[in-house]
FIRO-498721 format. One record per residue (C-alpha): residue in one letter; x, y, z. Coordinates in steps of 0.2 Angstrom, whole numbers, padded with zeros to 4 digits, always signed. Example, Ala and Ser with C-alpha at 12.3 -4.5 7.8 and 13.67 -1.06 7.14 Angstrom:
! FIRO-498721
a+0062-0022+0039s+0068-0005+0036
This chain:
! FIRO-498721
x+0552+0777+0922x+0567+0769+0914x+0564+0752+0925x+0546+0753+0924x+0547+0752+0905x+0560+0739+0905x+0548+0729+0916x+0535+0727+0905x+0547+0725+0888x+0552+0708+0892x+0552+0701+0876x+0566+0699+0868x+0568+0704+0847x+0578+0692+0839x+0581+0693+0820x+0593+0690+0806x+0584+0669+0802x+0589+0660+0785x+0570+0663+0775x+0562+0648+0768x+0557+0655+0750x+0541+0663+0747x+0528+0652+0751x+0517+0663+0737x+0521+0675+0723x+0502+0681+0724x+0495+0692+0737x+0478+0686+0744x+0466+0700+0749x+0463+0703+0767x+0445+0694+0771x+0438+0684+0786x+0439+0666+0786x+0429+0654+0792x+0435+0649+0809x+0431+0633+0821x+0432+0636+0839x+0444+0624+0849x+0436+0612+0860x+0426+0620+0875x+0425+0635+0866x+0414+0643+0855x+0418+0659+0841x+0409+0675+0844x+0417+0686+0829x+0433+0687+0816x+0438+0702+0809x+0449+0708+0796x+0460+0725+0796x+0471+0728+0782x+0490+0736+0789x+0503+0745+0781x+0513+0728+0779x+0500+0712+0785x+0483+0709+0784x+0477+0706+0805x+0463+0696+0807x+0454+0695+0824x+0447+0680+0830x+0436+0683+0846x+0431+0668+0857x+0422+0664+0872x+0422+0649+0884x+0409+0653+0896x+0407+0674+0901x+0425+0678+0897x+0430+0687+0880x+0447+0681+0872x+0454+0689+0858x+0468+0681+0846x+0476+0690+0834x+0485+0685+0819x+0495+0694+0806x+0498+0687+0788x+0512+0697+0779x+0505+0704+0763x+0522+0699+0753x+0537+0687+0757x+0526+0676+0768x+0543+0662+0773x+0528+0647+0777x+0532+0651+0799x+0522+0655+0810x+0526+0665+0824x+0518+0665+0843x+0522+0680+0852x+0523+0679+0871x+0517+0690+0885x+0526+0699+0901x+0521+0699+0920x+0502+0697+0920x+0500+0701+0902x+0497+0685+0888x+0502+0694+0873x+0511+0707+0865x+0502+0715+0847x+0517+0730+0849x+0534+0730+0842x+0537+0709+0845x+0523+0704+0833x+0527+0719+0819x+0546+0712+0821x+0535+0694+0818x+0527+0698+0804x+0542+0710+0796x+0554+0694+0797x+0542+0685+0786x+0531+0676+0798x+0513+0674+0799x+0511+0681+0819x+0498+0674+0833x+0500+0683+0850x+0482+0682+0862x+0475+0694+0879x+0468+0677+0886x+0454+0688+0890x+0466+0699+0904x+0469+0715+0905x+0489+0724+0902x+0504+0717+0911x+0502+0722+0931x+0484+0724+0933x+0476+0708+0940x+0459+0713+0943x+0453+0699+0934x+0461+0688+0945x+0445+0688+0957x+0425+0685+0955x+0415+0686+0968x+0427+0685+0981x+0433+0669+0971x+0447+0662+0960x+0443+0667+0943x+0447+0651+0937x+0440+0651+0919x+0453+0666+0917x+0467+0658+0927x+0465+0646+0916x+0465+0655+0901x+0481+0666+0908x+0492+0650+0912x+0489+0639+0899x+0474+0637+0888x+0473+0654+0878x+0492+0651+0870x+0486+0632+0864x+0469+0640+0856x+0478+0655+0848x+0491+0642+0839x+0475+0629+0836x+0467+0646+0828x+0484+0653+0819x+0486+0638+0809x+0465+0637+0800x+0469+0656+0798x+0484+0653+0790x+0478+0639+0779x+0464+0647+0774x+0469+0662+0770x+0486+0658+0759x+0478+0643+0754x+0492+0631+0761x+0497+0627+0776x+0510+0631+0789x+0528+0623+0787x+0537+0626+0803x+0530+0637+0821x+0540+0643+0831x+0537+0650+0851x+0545+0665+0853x+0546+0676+0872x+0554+0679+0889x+0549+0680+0906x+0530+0679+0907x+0532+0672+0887x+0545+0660+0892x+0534+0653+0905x+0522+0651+0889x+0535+0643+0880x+0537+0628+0891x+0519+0625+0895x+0516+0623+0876x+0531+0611+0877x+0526+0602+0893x+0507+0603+0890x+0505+0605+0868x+0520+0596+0861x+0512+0598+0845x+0509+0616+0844x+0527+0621+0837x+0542+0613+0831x+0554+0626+0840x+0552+0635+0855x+0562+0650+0863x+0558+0653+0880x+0571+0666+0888x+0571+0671+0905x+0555+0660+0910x+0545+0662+0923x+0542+0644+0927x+0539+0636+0944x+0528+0649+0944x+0521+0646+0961x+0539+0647+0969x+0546+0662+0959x+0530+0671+0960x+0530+0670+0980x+0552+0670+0982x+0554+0688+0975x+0544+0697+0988x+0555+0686+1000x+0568+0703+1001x+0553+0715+1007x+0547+0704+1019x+0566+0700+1027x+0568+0721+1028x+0550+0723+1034x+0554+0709+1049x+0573+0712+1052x+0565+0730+1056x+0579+0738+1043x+0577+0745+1026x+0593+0744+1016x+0595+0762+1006x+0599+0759+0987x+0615+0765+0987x+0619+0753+0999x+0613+0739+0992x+0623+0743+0975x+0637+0745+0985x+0635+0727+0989x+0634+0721+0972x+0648+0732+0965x+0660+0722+0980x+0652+0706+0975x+0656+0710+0957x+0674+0715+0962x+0676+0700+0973x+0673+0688+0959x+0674+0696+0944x+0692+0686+0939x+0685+0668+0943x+0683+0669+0925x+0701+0672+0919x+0696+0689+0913x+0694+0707+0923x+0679+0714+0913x+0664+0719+0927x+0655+0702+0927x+0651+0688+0938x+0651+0674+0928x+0644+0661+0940x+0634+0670+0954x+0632+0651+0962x+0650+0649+0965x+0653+0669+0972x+0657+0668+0989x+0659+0687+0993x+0651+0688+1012x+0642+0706+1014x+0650+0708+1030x+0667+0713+1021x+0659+0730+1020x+0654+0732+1035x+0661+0750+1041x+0663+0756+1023x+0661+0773+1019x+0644+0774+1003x+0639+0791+0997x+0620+0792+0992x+0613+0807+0985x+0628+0820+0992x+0627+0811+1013x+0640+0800+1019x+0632+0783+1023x+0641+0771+1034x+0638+0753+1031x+0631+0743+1047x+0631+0725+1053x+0611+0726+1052x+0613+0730+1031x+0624+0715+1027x+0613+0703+1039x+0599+0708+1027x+0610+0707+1010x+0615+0690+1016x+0598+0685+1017x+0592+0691+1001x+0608+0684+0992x+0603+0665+1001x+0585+0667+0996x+0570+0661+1006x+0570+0647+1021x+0561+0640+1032x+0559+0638+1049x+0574+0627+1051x+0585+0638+1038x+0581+0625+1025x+0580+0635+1008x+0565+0636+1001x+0571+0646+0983x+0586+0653+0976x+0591+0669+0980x+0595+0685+0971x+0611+0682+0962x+0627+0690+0966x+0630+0703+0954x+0613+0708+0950x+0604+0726+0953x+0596+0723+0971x+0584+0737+0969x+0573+0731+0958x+0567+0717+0972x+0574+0723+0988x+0575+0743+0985x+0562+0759+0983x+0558+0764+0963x+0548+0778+0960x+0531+0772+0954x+0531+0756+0960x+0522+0752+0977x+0530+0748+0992x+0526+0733+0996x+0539+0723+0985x+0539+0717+0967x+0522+0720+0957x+0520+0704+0951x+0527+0695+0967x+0515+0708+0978x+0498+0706+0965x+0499+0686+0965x+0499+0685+0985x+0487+0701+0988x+0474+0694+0973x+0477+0676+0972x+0483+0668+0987x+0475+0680+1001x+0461+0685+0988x+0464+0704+0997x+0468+0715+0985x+0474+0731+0995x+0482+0721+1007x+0501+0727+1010x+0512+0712+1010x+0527+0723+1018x+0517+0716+1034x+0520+0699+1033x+0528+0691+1047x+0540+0677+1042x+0528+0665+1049x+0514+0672+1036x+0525+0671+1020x+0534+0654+1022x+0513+0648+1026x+0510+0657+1007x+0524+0650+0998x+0517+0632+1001x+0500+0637+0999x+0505+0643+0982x+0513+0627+0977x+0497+0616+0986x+0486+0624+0976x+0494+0633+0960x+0507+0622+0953x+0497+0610+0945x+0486+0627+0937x+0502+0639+0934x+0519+0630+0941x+0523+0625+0925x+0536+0613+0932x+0531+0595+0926x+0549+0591+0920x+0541+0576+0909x+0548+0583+0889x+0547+0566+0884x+0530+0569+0871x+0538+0585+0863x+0556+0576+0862x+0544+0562+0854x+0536+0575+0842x+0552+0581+0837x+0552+0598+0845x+0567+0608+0849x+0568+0620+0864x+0582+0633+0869x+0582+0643+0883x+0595+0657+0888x+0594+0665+0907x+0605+0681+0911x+0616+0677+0927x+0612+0695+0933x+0592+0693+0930x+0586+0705+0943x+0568+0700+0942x+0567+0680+0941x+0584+0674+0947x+0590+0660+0936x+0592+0647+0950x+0574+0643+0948x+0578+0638+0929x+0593+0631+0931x+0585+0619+0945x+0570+0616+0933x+0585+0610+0920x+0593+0598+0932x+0575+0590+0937x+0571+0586+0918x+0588+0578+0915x+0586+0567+0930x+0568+0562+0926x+0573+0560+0906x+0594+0557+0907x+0603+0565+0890x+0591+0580+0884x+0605+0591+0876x+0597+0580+0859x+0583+0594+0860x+0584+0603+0875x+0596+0615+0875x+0599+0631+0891x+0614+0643+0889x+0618+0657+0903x+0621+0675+0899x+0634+0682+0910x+0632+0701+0915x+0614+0699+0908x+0596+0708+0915x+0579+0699+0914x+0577+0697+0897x+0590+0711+0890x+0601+0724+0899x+0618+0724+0907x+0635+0722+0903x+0636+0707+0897x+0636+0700+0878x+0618+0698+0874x+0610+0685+0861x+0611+0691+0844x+0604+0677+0834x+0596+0664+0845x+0579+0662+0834x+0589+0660+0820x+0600+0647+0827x+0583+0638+0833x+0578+0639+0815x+0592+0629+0810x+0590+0617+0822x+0573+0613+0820x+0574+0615+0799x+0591+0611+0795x+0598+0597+0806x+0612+0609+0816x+0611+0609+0835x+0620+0624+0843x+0633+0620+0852x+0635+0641+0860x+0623+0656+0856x+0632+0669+0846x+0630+0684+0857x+0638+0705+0859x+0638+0719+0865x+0643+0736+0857x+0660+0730+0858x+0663+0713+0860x+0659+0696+0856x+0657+0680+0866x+0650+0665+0864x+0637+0658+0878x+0639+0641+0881x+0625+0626+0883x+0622+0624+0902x+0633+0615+0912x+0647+0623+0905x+0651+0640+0906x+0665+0650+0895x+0681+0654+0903x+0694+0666+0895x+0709+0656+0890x+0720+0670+0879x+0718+0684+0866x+0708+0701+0866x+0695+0700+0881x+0682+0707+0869x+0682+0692+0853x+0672+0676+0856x+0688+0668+0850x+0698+0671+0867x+0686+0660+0876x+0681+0642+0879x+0668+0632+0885x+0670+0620+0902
C-alpha cells in the first residue's frame, strides 16, 4: 500500500518562496466571471464555491464530445500576484488535493485541470471505438495545461481586478512532463517552470520500464525481491566511496561498474528461507541494469540505475498487476496494441523492441515531449529547473539526463536559463536516503524575479545538509562532518 500511495503522490511540495506584497488589501467576493474559451474550444459552465481559505472557481469546457474541467483557486487574503499550475502524475492531469491547497496557502492563485481523463492509472479513456481517442490524447499531452493557464490568467484578472505578475509551473513525474511541453510548446504560459522527475521522451520511457518484465518473462526466470535488493545493496556497497564519502549512496549510477555476477553463490535470506544466488539472477539483473537493446545489443534506453529499489519495475507488489509497471503496462495494452486486457508478461523480445518504435513512430510527435528546440521560451525570458533523483525507481534519469545533452547540442550554452541538478540517494520525486530539495520553487522564484541563478539546490534530510549541484557536475566530499553542505564541492 505504502508504494501504491507513493506512486500516485508524485508531486513534489516545495515551500518557504520570498512573497511579493499583497497584490490587494480588499477581499473580492467569490462570484463567476465571465470566461472566453481558448481557440477550438467552447465554455459550457463556470462555477464558484467559496473555501475555508480561497474562493475555487470551475471553468468547464468542451472541444468536441469530451468534458474538461479547470479549476482555479483565488486566496481570499494575501494574494502575492503568482499564479500557480499544478501538475498531474501517471495518467492523471492534475492534482486539486494537497499540491494546489499548498498552492494557494503560499499565496498563489492555483490552476491544476483533469483534461477530461479520469485518476491517475485508469486509461479507459484512452480508446473509442476500438480507436485512439485522440481528442483526449490530445488534451492529456499537451492541450488541457495551455488552456487551463490561458483560463487562470482572465480568471485572475477578472476577479481581483489586476492582472497576474509572475506564473510559475510547478510538478514532477507526469507534471514534469507538463512542465516542458509548456516550455517547448507555450513559451509564454509561465515565466518559471519546475519540472522534477519528468516523464519526457514519453514514447521511450513509457515502453523501457516494462523492459525488466519482459527480460524475466523471456529469460524464463523471475528474480524474487529479496534478491534483487540484494543486488542493489552490493552495488551500493561497491560504489558507495566513489564519492569521497561512506554514507549508503551512489552518487553516479552511470559511472557504477558493480557486475551482478560478484554475488553469484551468495547466501540471501527472504522471508525466513535461505535463497542461493544463481548465474540465471544476475544475467537478468545485468540486463535490467543496461536497460533495453535491440537485435544487435545496441541500446535502445537507459537502464534502471544502480542503487535504485528494483522492485518497483522488475519485482512482485501486492496490488499491482503482474504484468510489469502500470503506466508502462496501460500505455502498451491501450494505446499501442489498443487491447486492453492483454498481458504484456507475454511478450517476446521480438514483440516489444517492434512496440518501442511503434511508440516513437507514432507518439512522439503527440506525447514524446522531446523537441530539444528552448530557443522561444529562452527568447521569452523563461527560466526552467529540473532536479532528477539518481535512485528514481520509476523513470530512471538517464532519459532526462540524455534530453539535457540534446538541447545543449542543438542550442550550445543553456545553463543562462536551463538549469538540471541530480539528487543522489533520491526516489521518483521524493524518498530515499539522499538529501532532498528544500527550496527549489523558491530558488526558481529568485531567478525568474530577482535576477539570481542558482548555482546548487539547497537540499536535507532529517539530518544533514548537502547542496545538489547543476548538471554536469556532481558534488564530491572534500573535508569536514559528512552531514553539512559545507564539506562538499561541486566538480
Amino acid at each position: 500500500m505504502r508504494r501504491l500511495t507513493k506512486l500516485l503522490a508524485t508531486t513534489l511540495l516545495l515551500t518557504g518562496l520570498a512573497p511579493l506584497a499583497p497584490a490587494s488589501a480588499s477581499t473580492p467576493n467569490c462570484t463567476t466571471v465571465a470566461v472566453t474559451a481558448p481557440a477550438g474550444a467552447k465554455i459550457e459552465s463556470v462555477d464558484a464555491v467559496s473555501r475555508p481559505e480561497h474562493c475555487e472557481i470551475t471553468v468547464a469546457l468542451t472541444h468536441a464530445d469530451d468534458h474538461v474541467k479547470v479549476v482555479v483557486g483565488l486566496p481570499l487574503t494575501g494574494w502575492t500576484g503568482r499564479l500557480q499550475g499544478v501538475g498531474g502524475s501517471a495518467y492523471a492531469a492534475g492534482d486539486t488535493g494537497a499540491p494546489f491547497t499548498q498552492a494557494v496557502k503560499d499565496g498563489y492563485a492555483a490552476v491544476t485541470t483533469d483534461a477530461g481523463v479520469l485518476d491517475g492509472l485508469n486509461t479507459s479513456w484512452a480508446l473509442k471505438n476500438g480507436e485512439i481517442d485522440r481528442t483526449l490524447l490530445t488534451n492529456f499531452a499537451t492541450r488541457s495545461v495551455h488552456e487551463a493557464a490561458v483560463i487562470a490568467k482572465q480568471v485572475v484578472r477578472k476577479h481581483y481586478q489586476r492582472s497576474v505578475s509572475y506564473s510559475y509551473w510547478n510538478g514532477c513525474s507526469t507534471g514534469g512532463r507538463q512542465g516542458y511541453a509548456e516550455a517547448q510548446r507555450f513559451p509564454d504560459d509561465y515565466d518559471g517552470v519546475l519540472a522534477n522527475a519528468p516523464a519526457v521522451n514519453w514514447s521511450q520511457f513509457a515502453v523501457a520500464t516494462l523492459w525488466p518484465q519482459v527480460v524475466q518473462g523471456n529469460d524464463g526466470h523471475v528474480v524474487g525481491n529479496c534478491v534483487l535488493q540484494a543486488f542493489q545493496k552490493a552495488a551500493v556497497e561497491a560504489c558507495d566511496a566513489q564519492d569521497g564519502v561512506t554514507n549508503g549512496i551512489v552518487d553516479r549510477p552511470d559511472r557504477c561498474g558493480y557486475d551482478p555476477r560478484q554475488l553469484i553463490g551468495a547466501k540471501i535470506l527472504c522471508e525466513g528461507n535461505e535463497v542461493t544466488v544463481s548465474k540465471a539472477d544476475a544475467d537478468v539483473m545485468r540486463k535490467i541494469w543496461d536497460g533495453p537493446t535491440d537485435e544487435r545489443g545496441r541500446t535502445l534506453w537507459p537502464g534502471l540505475p544502480k542503487g535504485a529499489d528494483p522492485v518497483w519495475l522488475a519485482g512482485t507488489i501486492p496490488g499491482f498487476p503482474s504484468f510489469g509497471f502500470p503506466v508502462a503496462a496501460q500505455w502498451v495494452q491501450s494505446f499501442l496494441l489498443k487491447q486492453p486486457g492483454f498481458d504484456t508478461s507475454k511478450l517476446t523480445y521480438a514483440q516489444y523492441r517492434d512496440l518501442f518504435r511503434q511508440s516513437v513512430r507514432e507518439f512522439d510527435g503527440v506525447i514524446g515531449t522531446s523537441d530539444p528546440d528552448l530557443s522561444a521560451f529562452r527568447r521569452s525570458g523563461g527560466k526552467l529547473i529540473t532536479f532528477v533523483g539518481t535512485n528514481d525507481q520509476l523513470i530512471p534519469p538517464g532519459g532526462t539526463l540524455r534530453y539535457r545533452d540534446q538541447v545543449e547540442r542543438h542550442m550550445g550554452y543553456v545553463n543562462d536559463f536551463y538549469r538540471l541538478f541530480t539528487a543522489p540517494g533520491v526516489d521518483h520525486c521524493f524518498g530515499g536516503n539522499g538529501p532532498q530539495p528544500t527550496n527549489a520553487l523558491g530558488q526558481l522564484v529568485d531567478w525568474v524575479e530577482r535576477g539570481k541563478a542558482p548555482a546548487t539546490l539547497t537540499a536535507a534530510t532529517a539530518d544533514s545538509t548537502r547542496n545538489l549541484c547543476a548538471y554536469p557536475k556532481t558534488s564530491r566530499y572534500v573535508h569536514g562532518d559528512p552531514k553539512a553542505a559545507s564539506s562538499y564541492r561541486c566538480v
